[in-house]
FIGU-949689 format. One record per residue: residue in one letter; x, z, y of N, C-alpha, C, O, CB in turn. Coordinates in steps of 0.02 Angstrom, whole numbers, plus 32768, in hexadecimal, padded with zeros to 4 digits. Each point is the difference from the previous one (the first is absolute). Glycine has a CB too. Layout:
! residues N
rest,npx,npz,npy,capx,capz,capy,cpx,cpz,cpy,opx,opz,opy,cbpx,cbpz,cbpy
A,X,Z,Y,X,Z,Y,X,Z,Y,X,Z,Y,X,Z,Y
...
This chain:
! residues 144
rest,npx,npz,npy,capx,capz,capy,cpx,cpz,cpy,opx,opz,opy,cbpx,cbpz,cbpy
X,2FA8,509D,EE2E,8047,800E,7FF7,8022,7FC4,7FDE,7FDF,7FE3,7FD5,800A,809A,8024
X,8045,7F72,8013,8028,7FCE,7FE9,801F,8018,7FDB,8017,8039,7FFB,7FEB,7F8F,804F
X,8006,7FEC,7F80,8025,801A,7FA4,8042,7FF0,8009,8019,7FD0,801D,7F89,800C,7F85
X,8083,8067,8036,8045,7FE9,800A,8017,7FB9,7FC9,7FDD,7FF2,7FCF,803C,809E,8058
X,801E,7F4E,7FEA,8010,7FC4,7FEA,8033,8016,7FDB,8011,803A,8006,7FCA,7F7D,804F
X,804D,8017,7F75,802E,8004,7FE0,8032,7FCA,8006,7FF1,7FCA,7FE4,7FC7,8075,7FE2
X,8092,7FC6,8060,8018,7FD2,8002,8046,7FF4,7FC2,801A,802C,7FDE,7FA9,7FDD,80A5
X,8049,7FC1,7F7E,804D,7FFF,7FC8,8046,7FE5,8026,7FF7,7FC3,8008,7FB7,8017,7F88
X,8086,8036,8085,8030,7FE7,8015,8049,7FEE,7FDE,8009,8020,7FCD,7FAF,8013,807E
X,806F,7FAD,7FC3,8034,8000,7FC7,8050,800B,8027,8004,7FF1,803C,7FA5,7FB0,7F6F
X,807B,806E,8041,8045,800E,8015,8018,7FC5,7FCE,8027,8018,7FD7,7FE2,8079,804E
X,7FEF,7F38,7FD3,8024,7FCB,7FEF,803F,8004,7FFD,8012,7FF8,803A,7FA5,7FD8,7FEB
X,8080,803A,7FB4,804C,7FF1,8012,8016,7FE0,7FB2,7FF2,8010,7FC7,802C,8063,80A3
X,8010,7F4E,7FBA,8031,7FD9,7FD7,8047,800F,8004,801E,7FF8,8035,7F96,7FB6,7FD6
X,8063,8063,7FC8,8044,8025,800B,8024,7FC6,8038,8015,8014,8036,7FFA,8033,7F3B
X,7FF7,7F67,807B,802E,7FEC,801F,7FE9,7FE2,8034,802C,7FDC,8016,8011,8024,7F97
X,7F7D,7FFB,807F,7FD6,7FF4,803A,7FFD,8033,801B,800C,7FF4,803B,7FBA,7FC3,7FA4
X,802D,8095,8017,7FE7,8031,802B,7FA3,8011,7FED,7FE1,7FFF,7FCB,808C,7FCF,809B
X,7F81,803F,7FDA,7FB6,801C,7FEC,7FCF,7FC4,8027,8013,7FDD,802E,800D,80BC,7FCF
X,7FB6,7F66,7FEF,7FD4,7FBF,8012,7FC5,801F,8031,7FD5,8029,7FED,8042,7F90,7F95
X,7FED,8030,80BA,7FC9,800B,804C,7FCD,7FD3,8015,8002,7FC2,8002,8058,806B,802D
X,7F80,7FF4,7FDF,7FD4,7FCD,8024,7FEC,8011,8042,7FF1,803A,800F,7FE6,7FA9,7F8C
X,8029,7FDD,809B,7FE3,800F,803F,7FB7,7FF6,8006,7FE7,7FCB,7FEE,8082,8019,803C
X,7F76,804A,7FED,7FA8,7FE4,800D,7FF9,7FCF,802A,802E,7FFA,8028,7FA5,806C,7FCF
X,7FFF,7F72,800C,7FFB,7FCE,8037,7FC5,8009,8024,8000,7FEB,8039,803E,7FC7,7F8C
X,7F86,806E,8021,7FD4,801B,802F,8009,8038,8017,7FFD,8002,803D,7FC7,7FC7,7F9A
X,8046,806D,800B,800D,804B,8035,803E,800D,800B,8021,7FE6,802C,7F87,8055,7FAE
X,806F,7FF4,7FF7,8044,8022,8014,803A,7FC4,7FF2,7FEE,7FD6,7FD8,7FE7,80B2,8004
X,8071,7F70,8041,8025,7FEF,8000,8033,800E,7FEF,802D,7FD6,8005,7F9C,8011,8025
X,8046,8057,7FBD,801D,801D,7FE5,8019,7FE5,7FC2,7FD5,7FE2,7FE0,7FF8,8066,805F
X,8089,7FBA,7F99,7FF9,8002,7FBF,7FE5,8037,7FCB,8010,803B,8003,803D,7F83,8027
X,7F8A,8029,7FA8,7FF5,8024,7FD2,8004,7FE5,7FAB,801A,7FCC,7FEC,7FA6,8066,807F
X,801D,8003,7F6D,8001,800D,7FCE,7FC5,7FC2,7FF6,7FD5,7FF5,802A,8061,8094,7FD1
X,7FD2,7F53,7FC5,7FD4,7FD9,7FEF,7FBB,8027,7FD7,8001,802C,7FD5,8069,7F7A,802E
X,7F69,803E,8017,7FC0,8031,7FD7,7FC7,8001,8026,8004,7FE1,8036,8047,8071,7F99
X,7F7B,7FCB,8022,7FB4,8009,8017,7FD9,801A,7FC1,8008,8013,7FC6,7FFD,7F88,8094
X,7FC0,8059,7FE0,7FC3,8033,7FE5,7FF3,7FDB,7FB0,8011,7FC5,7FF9,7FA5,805C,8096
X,802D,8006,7F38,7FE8,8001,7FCF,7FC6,7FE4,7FED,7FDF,802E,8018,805C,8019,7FF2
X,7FA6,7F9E,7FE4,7FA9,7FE3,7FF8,7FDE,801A,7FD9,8019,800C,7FC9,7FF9,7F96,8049
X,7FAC,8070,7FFB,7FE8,800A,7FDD,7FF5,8010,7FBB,7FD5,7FD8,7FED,802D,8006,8066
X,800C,8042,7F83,8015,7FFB,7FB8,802E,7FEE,7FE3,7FF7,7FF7,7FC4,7FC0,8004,803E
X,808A,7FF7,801B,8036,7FD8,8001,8042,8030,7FDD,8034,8004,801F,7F95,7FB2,8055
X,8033,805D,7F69,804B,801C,7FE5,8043,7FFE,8031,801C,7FCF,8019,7FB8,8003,7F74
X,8038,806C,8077,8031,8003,802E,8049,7FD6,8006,801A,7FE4,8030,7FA8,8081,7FC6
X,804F,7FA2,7FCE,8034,7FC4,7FF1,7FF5,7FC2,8008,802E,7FDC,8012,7FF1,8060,7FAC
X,7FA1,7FAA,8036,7FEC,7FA8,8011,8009,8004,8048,8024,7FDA,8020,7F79,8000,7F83
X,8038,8060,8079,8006,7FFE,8042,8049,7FF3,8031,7FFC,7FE7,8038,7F9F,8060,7FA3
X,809C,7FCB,800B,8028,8008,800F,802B,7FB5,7FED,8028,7FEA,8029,7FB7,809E,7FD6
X,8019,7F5F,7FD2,8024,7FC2,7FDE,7FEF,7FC5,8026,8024,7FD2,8014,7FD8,805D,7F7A
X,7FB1,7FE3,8079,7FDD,7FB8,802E,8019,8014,803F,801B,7FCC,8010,7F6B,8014,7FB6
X,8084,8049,806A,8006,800E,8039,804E,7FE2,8019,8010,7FD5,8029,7F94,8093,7FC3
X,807A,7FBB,7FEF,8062,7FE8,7FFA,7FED,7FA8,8002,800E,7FDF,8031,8040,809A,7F60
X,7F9A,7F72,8043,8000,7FA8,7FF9,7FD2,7FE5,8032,8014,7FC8,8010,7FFC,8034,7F6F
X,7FB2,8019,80A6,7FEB,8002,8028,8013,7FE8,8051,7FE7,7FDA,8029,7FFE,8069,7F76
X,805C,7FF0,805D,801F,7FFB,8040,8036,7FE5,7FF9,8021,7FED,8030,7FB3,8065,7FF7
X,803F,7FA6,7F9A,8052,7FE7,8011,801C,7FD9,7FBD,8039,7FEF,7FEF,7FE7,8085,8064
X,7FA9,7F86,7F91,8011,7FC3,7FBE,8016,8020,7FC5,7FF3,7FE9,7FC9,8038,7FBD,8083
X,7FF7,8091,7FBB,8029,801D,7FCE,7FD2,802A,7FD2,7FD7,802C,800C,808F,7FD4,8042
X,7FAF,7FE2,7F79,7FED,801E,7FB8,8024,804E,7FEC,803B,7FFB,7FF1,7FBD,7F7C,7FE6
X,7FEC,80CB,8028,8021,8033,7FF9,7FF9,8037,7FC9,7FD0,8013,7FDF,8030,7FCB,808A
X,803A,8033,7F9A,7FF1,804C,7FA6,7FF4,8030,8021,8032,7FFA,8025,8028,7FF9,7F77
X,7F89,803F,807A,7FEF,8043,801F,801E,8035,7FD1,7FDF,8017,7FD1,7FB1,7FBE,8067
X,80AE,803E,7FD6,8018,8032,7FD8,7FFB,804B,7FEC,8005,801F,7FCB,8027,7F91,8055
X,7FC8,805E,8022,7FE7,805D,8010,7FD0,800D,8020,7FE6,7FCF,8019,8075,8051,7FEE
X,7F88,801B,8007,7FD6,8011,805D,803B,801D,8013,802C,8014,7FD9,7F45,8013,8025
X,8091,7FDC,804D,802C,8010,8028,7FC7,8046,8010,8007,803C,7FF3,804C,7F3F,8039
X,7F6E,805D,7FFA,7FF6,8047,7FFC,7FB5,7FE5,8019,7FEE,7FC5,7FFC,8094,8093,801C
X,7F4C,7FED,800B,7FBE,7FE1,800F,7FED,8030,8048,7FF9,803D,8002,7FDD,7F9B,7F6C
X,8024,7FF3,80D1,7FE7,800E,8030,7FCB,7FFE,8026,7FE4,7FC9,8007,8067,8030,7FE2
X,7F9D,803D,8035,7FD0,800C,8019,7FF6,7FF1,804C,800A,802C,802A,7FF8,801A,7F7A
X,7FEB,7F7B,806C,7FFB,7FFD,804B,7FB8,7FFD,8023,7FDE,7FCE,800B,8092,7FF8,7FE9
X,7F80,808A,801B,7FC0,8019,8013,7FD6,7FC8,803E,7FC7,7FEA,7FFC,8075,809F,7FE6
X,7FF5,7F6B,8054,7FD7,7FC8,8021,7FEF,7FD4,7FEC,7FD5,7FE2,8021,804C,8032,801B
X,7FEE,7FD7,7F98,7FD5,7FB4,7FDD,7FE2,8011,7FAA,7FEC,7FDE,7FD0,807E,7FBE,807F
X,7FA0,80A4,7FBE,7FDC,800C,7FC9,800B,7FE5,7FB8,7FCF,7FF9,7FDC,7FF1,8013,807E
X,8089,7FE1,7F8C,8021,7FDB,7FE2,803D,802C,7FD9,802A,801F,8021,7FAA,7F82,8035
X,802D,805B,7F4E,8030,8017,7FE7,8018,7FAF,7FDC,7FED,7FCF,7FDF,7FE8,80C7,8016
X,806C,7F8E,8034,803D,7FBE,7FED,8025,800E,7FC1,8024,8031,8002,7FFB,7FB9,807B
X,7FDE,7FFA,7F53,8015,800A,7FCC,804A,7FBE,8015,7FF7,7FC5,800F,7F7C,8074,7F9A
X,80D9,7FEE,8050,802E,7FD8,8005,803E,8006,7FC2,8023,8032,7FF8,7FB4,7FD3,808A
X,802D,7FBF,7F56,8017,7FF8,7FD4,8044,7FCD,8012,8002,7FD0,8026,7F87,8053,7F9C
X,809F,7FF3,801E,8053,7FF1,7FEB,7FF5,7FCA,7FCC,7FE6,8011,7FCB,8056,806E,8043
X,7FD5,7F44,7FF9,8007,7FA7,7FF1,8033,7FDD,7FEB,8038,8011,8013,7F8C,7FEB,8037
X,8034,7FD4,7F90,8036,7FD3,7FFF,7FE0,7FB8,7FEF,7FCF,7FFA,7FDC,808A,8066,8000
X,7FCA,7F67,8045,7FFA,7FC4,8003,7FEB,7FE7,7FAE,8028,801B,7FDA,802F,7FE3,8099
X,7F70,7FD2,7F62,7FF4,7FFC,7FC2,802B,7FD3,7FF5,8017,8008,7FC7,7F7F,801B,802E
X,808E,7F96,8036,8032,7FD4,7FFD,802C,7FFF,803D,7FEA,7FF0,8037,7FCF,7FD3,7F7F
X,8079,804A,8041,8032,8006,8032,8018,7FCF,8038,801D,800B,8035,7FFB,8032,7F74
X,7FCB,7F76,802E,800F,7FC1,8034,7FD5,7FEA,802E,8001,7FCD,8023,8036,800E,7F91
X,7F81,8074,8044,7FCB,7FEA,8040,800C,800A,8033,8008,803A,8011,7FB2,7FD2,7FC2
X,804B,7FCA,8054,7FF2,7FF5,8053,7FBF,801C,801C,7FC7,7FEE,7FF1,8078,7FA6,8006
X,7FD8,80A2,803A,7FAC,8018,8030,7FF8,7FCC,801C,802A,7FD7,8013,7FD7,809D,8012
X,7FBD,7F8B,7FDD,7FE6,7FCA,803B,7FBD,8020,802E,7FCD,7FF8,7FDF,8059,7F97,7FC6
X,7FCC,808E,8094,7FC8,8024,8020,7FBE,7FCC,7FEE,8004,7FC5,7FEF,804F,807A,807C
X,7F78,7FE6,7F9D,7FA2,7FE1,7FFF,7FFF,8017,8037,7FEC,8039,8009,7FCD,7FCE,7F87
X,805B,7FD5,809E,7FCE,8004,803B,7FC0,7FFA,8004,7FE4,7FF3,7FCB,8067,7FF0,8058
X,7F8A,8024,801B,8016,801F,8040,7FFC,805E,7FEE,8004,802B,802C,7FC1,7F58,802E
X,8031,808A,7F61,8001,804B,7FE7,805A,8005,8019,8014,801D,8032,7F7A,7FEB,7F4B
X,8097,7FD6,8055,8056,8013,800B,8015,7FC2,801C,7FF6,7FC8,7FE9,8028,8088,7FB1
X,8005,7FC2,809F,8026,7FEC,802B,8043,7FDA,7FE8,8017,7FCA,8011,7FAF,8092,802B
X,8052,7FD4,7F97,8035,7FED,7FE3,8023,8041,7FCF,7FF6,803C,800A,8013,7F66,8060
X,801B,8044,7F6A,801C,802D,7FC2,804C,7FFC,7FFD,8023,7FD7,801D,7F74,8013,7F9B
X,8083,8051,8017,804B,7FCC,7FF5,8022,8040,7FE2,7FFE,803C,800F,8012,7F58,8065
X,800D,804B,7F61,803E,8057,7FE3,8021,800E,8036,8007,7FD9,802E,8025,800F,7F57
X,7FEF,805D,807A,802B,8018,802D,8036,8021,7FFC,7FEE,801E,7FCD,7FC5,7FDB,8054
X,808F,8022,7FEC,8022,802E,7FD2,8004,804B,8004,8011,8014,8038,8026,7F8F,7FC3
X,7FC0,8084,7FDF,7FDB,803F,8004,802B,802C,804B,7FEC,802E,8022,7FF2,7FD5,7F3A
X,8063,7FD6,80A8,8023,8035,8035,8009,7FDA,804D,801E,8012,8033,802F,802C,7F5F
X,7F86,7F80,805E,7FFC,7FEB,8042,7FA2,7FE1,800C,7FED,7FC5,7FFC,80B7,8016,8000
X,7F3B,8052,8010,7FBC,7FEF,7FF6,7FEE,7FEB,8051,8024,8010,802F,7FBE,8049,7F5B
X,7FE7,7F86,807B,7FE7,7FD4,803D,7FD7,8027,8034,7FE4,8035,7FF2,8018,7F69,7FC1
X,8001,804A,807F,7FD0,8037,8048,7FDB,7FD4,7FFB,800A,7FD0,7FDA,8036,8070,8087
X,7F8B,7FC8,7FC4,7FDF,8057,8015,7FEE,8016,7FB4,7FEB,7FD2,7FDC,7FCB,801D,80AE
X,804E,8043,7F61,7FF9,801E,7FA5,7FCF,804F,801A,8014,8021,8030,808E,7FAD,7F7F
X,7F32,8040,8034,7FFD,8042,7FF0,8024,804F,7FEB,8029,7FF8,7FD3,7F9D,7FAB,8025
X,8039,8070,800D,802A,8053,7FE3,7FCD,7FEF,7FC0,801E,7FEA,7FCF,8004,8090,80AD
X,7F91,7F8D,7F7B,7FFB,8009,7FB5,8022,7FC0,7FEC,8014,8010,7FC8,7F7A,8039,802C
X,8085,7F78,8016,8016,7FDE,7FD2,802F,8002,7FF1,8010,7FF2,7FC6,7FBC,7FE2,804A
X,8062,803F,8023,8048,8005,7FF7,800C,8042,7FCD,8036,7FFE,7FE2,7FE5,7FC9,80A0
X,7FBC,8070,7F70,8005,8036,7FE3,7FE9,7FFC,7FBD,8019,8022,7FD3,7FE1,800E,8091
X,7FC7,7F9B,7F92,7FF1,7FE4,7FB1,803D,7FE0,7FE1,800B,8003,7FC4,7F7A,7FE3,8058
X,80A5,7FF8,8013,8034,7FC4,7FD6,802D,803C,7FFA,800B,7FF7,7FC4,7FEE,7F78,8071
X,8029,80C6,7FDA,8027,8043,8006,7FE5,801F,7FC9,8028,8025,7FE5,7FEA,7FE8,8096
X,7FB5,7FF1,7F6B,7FE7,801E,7FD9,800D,7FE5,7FBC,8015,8023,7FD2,7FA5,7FFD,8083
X,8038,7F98,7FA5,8004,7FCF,7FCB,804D,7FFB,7FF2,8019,7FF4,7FC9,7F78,7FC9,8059
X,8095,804E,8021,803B,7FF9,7FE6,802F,8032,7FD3,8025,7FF4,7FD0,7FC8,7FCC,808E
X,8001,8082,7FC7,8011,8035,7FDF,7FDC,8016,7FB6,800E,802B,7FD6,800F,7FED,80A3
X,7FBD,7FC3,7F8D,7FD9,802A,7FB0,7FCE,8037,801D,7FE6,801C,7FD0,8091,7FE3,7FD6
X,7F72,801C,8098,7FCF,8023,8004,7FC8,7FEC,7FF2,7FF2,7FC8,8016,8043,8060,8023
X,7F96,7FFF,7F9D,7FBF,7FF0,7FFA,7FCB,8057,8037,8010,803B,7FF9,8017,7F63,7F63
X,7FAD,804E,80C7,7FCE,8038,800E,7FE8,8016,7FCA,7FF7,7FD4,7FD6,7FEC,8007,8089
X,8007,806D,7F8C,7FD1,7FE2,7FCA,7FBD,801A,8028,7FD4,7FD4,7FFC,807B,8033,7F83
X,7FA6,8014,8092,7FB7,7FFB,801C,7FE6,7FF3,804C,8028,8007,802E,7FD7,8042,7F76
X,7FE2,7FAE,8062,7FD8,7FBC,8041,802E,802D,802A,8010,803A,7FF4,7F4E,7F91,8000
X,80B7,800C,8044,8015,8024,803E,7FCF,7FDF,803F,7FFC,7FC6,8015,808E,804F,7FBA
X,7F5B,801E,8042,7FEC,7FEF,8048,8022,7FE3,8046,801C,802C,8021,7FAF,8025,7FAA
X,8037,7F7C,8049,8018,7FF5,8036,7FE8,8019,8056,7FCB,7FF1,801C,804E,7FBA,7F82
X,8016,8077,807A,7FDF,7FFC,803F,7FE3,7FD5,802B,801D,7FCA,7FFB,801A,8072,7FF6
X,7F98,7FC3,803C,7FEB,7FD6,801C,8037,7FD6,8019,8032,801E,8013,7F6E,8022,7FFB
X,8061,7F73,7FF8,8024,7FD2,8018,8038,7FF7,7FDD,801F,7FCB,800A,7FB5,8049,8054
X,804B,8024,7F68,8039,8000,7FF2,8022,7FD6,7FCE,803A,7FFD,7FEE,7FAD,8060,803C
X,7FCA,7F74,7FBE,800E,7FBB,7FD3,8021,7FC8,8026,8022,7FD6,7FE3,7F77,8041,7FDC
X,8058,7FEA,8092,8001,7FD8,8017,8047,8008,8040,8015,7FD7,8029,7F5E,8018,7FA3
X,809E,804B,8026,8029,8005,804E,8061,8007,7FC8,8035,8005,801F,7F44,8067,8061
């Protein structure tokens, strides 16, 4: 049986940039949420700090959980946390060939092709909703 994984994601937003995306450059193409899997013994918050700078240079404060998801096909709880930039004059820059490319956006004009969960995490971050306990996602419904 395969072990479930633990991932960290961030809803990044700078009041006067918008929310910060990343495109994948090997699989999906989609914009998303900056973030990945956890390591080994790795504290969830490091996990999350290295991952954000990882992909997109940016140094970040993790302010809240938004909330924690359960996506049964990959066997993966997404832990997605509400962000803010640690210096305001950083420039994203993508690590390819992982990210394609990055970039703030403004919360009421966000970029295609996007997800429903992503577009519904930044809705979330924006409003002040937090989940509080794991929500299960339907099959595909991280992704469609």
């Amino acid at each position: 049986m395969a072990k479930r994984r633990l991932a960290a994601s961030a809803v990044v937003i700078d009041p006067r940039r918008g929310v910060l995306l990343v495109k994948q450059g090997r699989t999906r193409h989609d914009w998303e949420l900056p973030g990945g899997k956890v390591k080994k013994e790795e504290f969830l918050l490091d996990a999350l700090l290295r991952e954000v700078r990882e992909e997109t240079g940016i140094d970040v404060e993790a302010q809240r959980l938004i909330g924690i998801f359960y996506i049964p096909a990959e066997l993966i709880y997404d832990f997605v946390f509400l962000a803010r930039p640690s210096r305001k004059a950083d420039v994203p820059h993508p690590n390819p060939p992982e990210i394609a490319a990055c970039d703030f956006f403004p919360i009421d004009d966000l970029p295609s092709p996007m997800q429903g969960f992503t577009r519904q995490r930044i809705h979330d971050a924006q409003h002040g909703r937090s989940h509080l306990l794991p929500t299960t996602l339907a099959p595909k419904h991280w992704i469609e």
